[in-house]
C-alpha positions as CSV (number, residue, x, y, z in Angstrom):
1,X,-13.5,-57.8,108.5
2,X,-16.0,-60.2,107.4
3,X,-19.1,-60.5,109.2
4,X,-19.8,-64.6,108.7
5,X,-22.0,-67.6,111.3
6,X,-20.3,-67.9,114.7
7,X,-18.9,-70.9,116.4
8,X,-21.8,-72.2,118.5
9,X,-19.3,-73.0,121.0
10,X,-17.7,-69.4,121.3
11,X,-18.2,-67.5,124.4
12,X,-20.9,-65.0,124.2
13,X,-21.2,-61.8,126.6
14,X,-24.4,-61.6,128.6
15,X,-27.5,-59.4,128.0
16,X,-27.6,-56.2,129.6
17,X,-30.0,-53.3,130.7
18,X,-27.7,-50.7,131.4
19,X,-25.4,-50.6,128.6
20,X,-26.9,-47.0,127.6
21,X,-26.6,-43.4,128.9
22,X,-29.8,-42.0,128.0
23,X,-28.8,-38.6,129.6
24,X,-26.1,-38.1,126.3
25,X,-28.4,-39.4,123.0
26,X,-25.2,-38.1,121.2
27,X,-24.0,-41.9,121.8
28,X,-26.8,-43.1,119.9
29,X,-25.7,-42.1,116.7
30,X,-22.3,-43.9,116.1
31,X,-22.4,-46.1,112.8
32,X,-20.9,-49.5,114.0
33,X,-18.9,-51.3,111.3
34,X,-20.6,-54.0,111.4
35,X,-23.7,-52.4,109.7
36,X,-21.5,-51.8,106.6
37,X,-20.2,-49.3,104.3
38,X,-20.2,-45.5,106.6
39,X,-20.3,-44.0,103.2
40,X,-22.6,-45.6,101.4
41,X,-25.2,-45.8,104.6
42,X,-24.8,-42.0,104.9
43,X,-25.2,-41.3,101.3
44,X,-29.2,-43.3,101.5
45,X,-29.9,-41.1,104.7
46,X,-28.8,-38.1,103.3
47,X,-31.5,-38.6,100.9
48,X,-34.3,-39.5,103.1
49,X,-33.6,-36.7,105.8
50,X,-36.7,-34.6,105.9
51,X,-37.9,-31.5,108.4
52,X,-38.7,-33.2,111.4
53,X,-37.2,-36.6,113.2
54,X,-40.7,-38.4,112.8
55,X,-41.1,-37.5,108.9
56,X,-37.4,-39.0,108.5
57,X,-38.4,-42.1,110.1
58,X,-41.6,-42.5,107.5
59,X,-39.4,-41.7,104.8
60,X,-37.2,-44.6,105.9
61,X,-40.2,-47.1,106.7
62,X,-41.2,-45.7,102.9
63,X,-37.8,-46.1,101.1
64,X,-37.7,-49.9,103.0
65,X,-41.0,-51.1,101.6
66,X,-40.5,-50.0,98.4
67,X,-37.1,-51.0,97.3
68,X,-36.9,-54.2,99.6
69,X,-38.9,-57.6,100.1
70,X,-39.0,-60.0,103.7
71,X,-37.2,-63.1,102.6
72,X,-37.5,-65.4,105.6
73,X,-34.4,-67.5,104.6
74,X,-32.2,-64.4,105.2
75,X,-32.9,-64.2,108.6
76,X,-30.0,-66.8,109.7
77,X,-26.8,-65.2,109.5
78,X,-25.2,-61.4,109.8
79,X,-25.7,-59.1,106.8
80,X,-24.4,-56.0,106.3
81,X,-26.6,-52.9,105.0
82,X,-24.5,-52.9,101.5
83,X,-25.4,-57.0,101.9
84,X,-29.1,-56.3,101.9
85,X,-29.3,-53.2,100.1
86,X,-27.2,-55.5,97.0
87,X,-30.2,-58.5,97.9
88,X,-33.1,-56.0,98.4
89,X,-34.3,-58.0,100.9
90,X,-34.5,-58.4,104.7
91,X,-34.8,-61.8,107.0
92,X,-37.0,-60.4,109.5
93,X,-37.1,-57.9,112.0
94,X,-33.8,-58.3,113.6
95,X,-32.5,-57.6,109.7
96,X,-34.9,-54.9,109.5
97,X,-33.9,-52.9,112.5
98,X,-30.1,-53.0,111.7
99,X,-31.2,-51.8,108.0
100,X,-33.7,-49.4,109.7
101,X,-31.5,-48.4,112.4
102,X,-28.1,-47.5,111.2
103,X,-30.4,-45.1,108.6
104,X,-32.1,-43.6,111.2
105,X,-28.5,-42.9,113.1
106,X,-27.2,-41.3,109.8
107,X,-29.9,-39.4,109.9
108,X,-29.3,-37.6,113.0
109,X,-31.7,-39.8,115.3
110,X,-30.4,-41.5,118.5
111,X,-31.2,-45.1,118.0
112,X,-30.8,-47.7,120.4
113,X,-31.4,-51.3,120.0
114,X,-33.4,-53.4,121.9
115,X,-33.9,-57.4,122.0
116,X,-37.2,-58.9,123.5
117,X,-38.5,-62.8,124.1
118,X,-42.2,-63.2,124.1
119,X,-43.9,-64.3,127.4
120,X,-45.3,-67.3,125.9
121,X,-42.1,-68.7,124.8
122,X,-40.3,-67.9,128.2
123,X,-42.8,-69.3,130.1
124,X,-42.8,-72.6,127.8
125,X,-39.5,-72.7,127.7
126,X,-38.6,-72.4,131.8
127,X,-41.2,-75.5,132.3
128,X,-39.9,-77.2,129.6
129,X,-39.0,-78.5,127.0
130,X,-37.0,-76.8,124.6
131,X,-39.7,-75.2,122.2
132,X,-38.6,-75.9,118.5
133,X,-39.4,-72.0,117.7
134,X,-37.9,-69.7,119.0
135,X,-40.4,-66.1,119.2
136,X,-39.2,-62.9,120.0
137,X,-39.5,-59.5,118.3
138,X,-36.9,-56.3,118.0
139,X,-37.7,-53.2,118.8
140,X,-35.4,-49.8,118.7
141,X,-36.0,-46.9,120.8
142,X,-35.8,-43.5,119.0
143,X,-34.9,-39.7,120.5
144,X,-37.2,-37.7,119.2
145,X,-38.4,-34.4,120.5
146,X,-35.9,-34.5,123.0
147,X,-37.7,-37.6,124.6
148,X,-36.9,-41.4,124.3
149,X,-39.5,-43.3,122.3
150,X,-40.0,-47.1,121.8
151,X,-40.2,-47.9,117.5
152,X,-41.4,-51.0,116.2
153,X,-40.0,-50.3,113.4
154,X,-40.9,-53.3,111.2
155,X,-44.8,-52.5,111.8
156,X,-43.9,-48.9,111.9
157,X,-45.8,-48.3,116.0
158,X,-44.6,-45.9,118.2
159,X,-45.4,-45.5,121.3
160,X,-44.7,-42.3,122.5
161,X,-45.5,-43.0,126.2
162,X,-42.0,-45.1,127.1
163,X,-40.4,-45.6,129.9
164,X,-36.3,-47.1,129.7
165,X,-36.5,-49.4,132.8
166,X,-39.7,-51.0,131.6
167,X,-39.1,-54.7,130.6
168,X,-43.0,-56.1,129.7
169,X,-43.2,-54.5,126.0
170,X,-46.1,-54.1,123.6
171,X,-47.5,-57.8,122.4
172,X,-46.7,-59.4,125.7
173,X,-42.5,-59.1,125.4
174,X,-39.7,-59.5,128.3
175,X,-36.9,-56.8,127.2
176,X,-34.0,-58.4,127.9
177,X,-31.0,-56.5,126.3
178,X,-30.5,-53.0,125.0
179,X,-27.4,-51.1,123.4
180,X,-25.6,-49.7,120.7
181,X,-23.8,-52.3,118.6
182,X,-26.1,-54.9,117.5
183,X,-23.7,-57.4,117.0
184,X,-21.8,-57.1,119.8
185,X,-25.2,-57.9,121.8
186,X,-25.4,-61.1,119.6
187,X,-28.7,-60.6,117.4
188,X,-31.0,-63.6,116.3
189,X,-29.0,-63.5,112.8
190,X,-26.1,-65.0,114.8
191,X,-28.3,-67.7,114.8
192,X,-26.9,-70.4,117.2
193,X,-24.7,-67.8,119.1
194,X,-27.8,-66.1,119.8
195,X,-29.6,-69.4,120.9
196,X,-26.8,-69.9,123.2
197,X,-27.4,-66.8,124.7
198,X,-31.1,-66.1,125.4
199,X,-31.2,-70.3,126.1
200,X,-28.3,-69.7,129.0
201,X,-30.2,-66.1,130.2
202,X,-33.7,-68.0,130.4
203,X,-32.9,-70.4,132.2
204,X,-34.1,-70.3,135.8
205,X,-35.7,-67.5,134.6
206,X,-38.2,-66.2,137.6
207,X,-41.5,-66.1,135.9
208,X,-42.6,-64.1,138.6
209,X,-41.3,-61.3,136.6
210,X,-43.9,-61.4,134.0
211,X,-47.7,-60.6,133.4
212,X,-50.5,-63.0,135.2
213,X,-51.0,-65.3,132.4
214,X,-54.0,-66.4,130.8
215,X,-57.1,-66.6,132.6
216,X,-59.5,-70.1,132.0
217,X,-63.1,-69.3,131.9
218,X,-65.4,-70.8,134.4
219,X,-68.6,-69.4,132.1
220,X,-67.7,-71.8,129.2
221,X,-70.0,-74.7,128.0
222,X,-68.7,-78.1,126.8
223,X,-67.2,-78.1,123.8
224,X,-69.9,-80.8,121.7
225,X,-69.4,-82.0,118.7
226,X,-72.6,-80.9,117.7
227,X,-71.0,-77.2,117.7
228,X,-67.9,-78.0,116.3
229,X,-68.6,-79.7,112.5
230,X,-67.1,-82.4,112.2
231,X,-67.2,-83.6,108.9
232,X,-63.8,-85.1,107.4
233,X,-62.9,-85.7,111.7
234,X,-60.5,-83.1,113.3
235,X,-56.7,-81.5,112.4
236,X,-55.1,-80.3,115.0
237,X,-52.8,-77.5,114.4
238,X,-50.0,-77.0,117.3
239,X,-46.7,-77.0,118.2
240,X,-45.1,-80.4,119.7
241,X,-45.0,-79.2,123.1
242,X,-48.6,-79.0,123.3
243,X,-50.0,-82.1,121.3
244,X,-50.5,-84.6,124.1
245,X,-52.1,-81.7,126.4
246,X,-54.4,-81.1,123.7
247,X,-55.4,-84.3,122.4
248,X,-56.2,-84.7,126.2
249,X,-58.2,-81.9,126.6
250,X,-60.1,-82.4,123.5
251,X,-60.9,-86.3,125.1
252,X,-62.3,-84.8,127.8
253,X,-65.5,-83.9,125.3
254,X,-65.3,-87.2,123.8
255,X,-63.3,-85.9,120.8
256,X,-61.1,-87.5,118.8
257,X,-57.9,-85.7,116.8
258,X,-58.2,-87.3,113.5
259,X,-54.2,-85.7,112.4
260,X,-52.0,-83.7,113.4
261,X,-50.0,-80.8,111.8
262,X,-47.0,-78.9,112.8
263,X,-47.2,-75.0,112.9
264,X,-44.4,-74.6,111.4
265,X,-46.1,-76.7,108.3
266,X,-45.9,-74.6,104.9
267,X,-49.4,-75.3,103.9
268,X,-52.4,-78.2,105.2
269,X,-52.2,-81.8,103.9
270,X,-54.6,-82.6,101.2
271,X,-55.9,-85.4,103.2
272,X,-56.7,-82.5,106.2
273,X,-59.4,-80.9,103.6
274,X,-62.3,-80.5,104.7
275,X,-61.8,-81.3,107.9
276,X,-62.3,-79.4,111.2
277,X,-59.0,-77.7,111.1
278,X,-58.1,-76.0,114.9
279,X,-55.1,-74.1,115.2
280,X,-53.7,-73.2,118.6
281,X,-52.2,-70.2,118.6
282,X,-50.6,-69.1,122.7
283,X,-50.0,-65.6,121.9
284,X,-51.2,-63.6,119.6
285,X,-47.6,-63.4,118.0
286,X,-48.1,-67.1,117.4
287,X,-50.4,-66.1,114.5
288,X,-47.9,-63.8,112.8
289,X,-45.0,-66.2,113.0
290,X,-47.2,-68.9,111.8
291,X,-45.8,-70.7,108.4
292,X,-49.5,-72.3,108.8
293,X,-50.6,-69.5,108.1
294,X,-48.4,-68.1,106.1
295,X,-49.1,-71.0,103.2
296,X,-52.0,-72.3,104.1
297,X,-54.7,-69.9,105.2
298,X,-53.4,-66.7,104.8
299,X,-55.6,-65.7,102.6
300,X,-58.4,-66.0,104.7
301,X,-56.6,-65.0,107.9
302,X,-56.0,-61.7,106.4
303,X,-59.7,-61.1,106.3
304,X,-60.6,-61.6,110.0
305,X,-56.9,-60.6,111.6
306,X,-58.4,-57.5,112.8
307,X,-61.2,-58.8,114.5
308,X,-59.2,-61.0,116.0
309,X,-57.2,-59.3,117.5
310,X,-59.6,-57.0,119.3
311,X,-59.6,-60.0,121.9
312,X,-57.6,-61.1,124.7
313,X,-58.6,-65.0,124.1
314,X,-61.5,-66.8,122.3
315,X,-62.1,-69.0,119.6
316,X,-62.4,-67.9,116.0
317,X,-64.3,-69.9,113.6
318,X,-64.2,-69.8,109.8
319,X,-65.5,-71.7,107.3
320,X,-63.5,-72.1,103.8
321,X,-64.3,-72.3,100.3
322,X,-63.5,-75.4,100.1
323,X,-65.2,-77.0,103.3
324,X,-62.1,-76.5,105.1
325,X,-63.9,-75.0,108.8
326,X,-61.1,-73.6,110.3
327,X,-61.0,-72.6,114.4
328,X,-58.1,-70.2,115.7
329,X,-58.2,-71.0,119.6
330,X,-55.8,-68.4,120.9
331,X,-54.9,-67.1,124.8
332,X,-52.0,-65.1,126.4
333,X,-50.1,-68.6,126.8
334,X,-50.1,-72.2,126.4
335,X,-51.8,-73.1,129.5
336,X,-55.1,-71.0,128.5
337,X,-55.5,-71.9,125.1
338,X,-55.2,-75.7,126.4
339,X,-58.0,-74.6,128.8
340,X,-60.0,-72.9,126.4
341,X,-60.3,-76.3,124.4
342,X,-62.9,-77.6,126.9
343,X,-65.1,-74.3,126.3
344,X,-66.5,-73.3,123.1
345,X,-67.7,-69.2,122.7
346,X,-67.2,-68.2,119.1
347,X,-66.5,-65.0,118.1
348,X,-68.0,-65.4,114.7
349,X,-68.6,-68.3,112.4
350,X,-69.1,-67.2,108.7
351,X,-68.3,-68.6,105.3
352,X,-66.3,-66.6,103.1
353,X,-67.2,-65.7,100.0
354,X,-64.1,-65.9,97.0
355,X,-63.8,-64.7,93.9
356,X,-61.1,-66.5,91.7
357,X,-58.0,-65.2,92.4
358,X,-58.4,-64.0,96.0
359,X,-58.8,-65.1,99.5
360,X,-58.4,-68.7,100.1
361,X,-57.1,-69.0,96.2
362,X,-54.1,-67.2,97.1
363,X,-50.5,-69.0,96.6
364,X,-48.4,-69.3,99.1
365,X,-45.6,-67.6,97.8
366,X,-45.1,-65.4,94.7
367,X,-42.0,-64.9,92.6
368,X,-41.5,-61.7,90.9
369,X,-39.3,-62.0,87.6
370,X,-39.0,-58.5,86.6
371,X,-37.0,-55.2,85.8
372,X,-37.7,-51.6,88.0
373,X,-40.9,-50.3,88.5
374,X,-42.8,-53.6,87.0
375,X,-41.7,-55.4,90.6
376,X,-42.9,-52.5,92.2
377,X,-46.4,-52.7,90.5
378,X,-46.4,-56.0,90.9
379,X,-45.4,-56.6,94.7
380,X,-48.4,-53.6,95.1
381,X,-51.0,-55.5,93.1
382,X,-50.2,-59.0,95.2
383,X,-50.3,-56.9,98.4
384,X,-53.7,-55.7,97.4
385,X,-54.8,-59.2,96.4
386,X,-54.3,-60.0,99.9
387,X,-50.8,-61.1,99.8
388,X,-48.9,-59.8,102.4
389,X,-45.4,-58.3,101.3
390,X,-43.2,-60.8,103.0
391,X,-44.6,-63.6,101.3
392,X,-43.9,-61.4,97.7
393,X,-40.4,-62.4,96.3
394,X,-38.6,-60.2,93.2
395,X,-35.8,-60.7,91.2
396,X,-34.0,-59.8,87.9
397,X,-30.7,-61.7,88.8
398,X,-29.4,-65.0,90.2
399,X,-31.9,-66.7,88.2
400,X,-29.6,-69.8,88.8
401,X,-30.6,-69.3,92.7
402,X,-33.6,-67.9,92.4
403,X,-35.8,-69.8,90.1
404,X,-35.1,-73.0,92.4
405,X,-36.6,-71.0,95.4
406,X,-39.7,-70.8,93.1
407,X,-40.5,-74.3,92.6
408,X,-44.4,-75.2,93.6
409,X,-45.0,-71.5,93.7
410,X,-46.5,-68.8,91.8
411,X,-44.0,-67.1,89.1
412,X,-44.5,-64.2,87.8
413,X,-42.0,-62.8,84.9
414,X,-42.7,-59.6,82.8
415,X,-42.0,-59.0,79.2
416,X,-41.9,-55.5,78.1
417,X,-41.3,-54.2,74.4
418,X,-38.4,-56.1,72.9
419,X,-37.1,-57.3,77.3
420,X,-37.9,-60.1,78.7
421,X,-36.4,-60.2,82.0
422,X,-35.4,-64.2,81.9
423,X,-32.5,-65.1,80.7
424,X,-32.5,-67.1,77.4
425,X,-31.3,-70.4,78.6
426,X,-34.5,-70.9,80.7
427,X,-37.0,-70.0,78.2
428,X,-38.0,-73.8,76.5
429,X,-38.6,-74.6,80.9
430,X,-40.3,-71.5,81.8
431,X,-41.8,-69.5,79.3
432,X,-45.8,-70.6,78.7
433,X,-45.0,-70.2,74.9
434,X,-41.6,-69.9,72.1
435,X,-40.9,-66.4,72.4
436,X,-42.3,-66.2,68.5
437,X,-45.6,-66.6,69.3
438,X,-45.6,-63.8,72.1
439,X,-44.1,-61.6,70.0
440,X,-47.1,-62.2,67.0
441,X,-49.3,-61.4,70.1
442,X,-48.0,-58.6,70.9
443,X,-48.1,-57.1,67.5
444,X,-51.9,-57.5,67.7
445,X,-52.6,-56.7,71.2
446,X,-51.4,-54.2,73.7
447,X,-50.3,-56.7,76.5
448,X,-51.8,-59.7,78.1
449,X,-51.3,-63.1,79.8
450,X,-50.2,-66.4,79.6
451,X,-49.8,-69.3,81.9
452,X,-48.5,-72.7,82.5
453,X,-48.5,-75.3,85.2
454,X,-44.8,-77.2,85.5
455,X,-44.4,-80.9,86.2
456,X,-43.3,-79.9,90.0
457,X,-46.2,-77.8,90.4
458,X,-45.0,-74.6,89.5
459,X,-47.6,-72.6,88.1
460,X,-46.0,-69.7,85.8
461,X,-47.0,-66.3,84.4
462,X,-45.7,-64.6,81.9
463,X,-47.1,-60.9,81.7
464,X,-46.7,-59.2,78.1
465,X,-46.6,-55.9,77.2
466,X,-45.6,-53.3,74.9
467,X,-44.6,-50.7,76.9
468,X,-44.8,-49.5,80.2
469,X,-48.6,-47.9,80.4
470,X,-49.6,-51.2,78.3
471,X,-47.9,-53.1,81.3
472,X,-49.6,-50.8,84.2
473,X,-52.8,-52.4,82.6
474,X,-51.3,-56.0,82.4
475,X,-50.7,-55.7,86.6
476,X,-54.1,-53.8,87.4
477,X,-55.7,-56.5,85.5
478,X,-53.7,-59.3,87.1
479,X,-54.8,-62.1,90.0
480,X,-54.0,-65.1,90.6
481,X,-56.6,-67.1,88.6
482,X,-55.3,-68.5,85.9
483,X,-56.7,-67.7,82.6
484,X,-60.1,-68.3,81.6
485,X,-59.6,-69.9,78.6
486,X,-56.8,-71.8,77.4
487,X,-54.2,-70.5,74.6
488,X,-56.0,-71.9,71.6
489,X,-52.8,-73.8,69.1
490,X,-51.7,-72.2,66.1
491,X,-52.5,-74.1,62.7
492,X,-49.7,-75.8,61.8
């Protein structure tokens, strides 16, 4: 059978809540066929099996992270284990818990899957309109101990303390459907069958059934311009839905929105620089799901995330090395961070100091080019950089697919002893140098670096080495500043 996009316009079933029998776990454990090949599903598990339920479940999280990498494109249609196992990648967390899950059933652990909606997005999307992003999460609940526990398995949290009726989940979620067979319950990689199905099961929806929203402080002082730096006017960060609210609200202090930028935007508009940059984010799941701040700022986000998010609202204020001051205004839901724009109680306002190659230097996105275990060193050393993995990209095939994908990014390709992963026909476009000239360099140094800038805006790196140890020190050294000083030319 192949497993391919649905007709929008098929008949879906409806989410359930009693689809499982928690009394027999024994249920729990059936490999559907849509996850893939039985055998070759089995044969993984079999090798990550440890002692105990919960050390299986690391060794899974661990065997993920190493051999696989997010890819946020992938996240749009149904794909098998042997799919993403071939790809080594994953399209998000709906991908991830089928990859996760049918291990974890293989491996003797009652799984169940379970769909959620954040309470933001319902509640935005019963008083209308339609939000253009659509936010939920996936969780699986696992039997462990001889008790039902809830796994969020892409951030690897569980909460032992779970209850199988509950519907209001960690992060502010509405559970919604639960069962065995993923794709029979229509997961968000059936993209537009899935849409059809939370849109038609929202609809109506009795808000009464969540948590009490937001709360809007009465303690709050105007919002002055004096307090909020102004230079280079203000970008406004939000989704569509909330623009006019906000511009509104901001008038109210006499402010003026200067732009405007999407959240969905892959990075900020040169002309936004140095500006006042304030980002509504109605949830704190907005934050995560951000491609704002996944291009732009995440650099910098990464370094105050965790402050952040040890409160319920506020307003977060950073200022970039650039100029850039940057203001994350964030509330259970869209009605409170509206209200919180007419107050102004900082949690901390700090610049941030950079060194070349980190923080708010880092790329967007970075392209691996490289054979087993140099992507692995190098996927660790951008992770500890401050990249986080999903925004890391590898590959030693497809190069004809791949390399496109790259373009205005950061590529990385390795070149070990006598291989060099890229295929010859793209050497005169990609390679910073002729391949002569690295190989005199390498006959007088151990490894090193060179880079080039393409005409699109691709910014290349070719890492040479010659051997393994010699390229462990060419990734320890690496970062994402480009070389001090340029190549000098050879005499001719």
């Amino acid at each position: 059978m192949a497993w391919s996009d649905d007709d929008p316009a098929a008949e879906v079933i409806a989410p359930r809540f009693d689809r499982v029998d928690y009394s027999t776990p024994g249920k729990a454990l059936d490999l559907c066929e849509a996850f893939g090949s039985e055998a070759e599903i089995r044969k993984v598990a079999a090798r990550l099996k440890a002692t105990s339920r919960l050390d299986t479940l690391r060794a899974i999280d661990t065997w993920i992270r190493k051999d696989f990498v997010y890819d946020a494109e992938a996240a749009f249609a149904w794909r098998t284990f042997d799919t993403m196992r071939a790809d080594r990648t994953y399209g998000g967390c709906a991908d991830h818990a089928v990859l996760f899950g049918s291990l974890a059933r293989a491996a003797g652990i009652p799984t169940v899957f379970v769909k959620t909606m954040d309470c933001d997005w319902i509640r935005e999307f019963v008083k209308g309109p339609e939000p253009a992003r659509w936010s939920g999460h996936c969780f699986l609940e696992v039997n462990v101990d001889d008790r039902w526990m809830l796994l969020d398995a892409s951030q690897m949290v569980l909460y032992r303390e779970h209850d199988t009726d509950a519907r209001i989940y960690p992060g502010s979620r509405y559970a919604y459907d639960k069962g065995h067979d993923p794709f029979a319950m229509v997961k968000s990689m059936r993209w537009q069958l899935w849409k059809k199905q939370t849109r038609t099961y929202f609809t109506g929806f009795d808000l009464a059934k969540l948590p009490v929203g937001g709360g809007e402080s009465l303690r709050g002082t105007a919002l002055k311009g004096r307090e909020l730096d102004l230079r280079g006017g203000i970008t406004l960060v939000c989704t569509a839905s909330l623009l006019d609210r906000a511009r509104g609200r901001l008038g109210t202090s006499g402010l003026k929105v200067d732009r405007t930028v999407t959240n969905a935007a892959p990075a900020l508009p040169a002309a936004a620089r140095g500006s006042a940059v304030v980002f509504l984010a109605p949830g704190k799941q907005a934050l995560y799901a951000s491609a704002f701040f996944e291009g732009a700022y995440l650099g910098s986000y990464e370094r105050f995330r965790t402050q952040l998010l040890k409160h319920s609202a506020g307003i977060f204020g950073r200022e970039l090395a650039d100029g850039t001051r940057l203001y994350v205004i964030f509330a259970a839901d869209a009605d409170a961070v509206v209200a919180l724009l007419g107050t102004w109680s900082p949690v901390k306002t700090a610049p941030i100091k950079t060194a070349p190659g980190s923080a708010a230097d880092l790329p967007a996105k970075v392209f691996v080019a490289a054979h087993a275990p140099y992507w692995q060193w190098l996927s660790a050393r951008c992770e500890k950089l401050g990249m986080p993995r999903r925004m890391v990209r590898s590959f030693n095939y497809r190069f004809d697919q791949e390399l496109p994908r790259a373009k205005g990014h950061t590529l990385v390709i390795t070149w070990v002893g006598d291989v060099l992963v890229l295929p010859d026909r793209y050497h005169g476009q990609f390679l910073p140098a002729p391949r002569e000239r690295v190989e005199k360099l390498l006959k007088k140094q151990a490894h090193g670096r060179l880079d080039k800038t393409l005409d699109d805006g691709t910014r290349v790196v070719l890492l040479f080495a010659r051997d393994e140890p010699a390229m462990r020190a060419a990734v320890a050294a690496f970062t994402f500043a480009p070389r001090a000083k340029p190549l000098k030319k050879e005499a001719k």
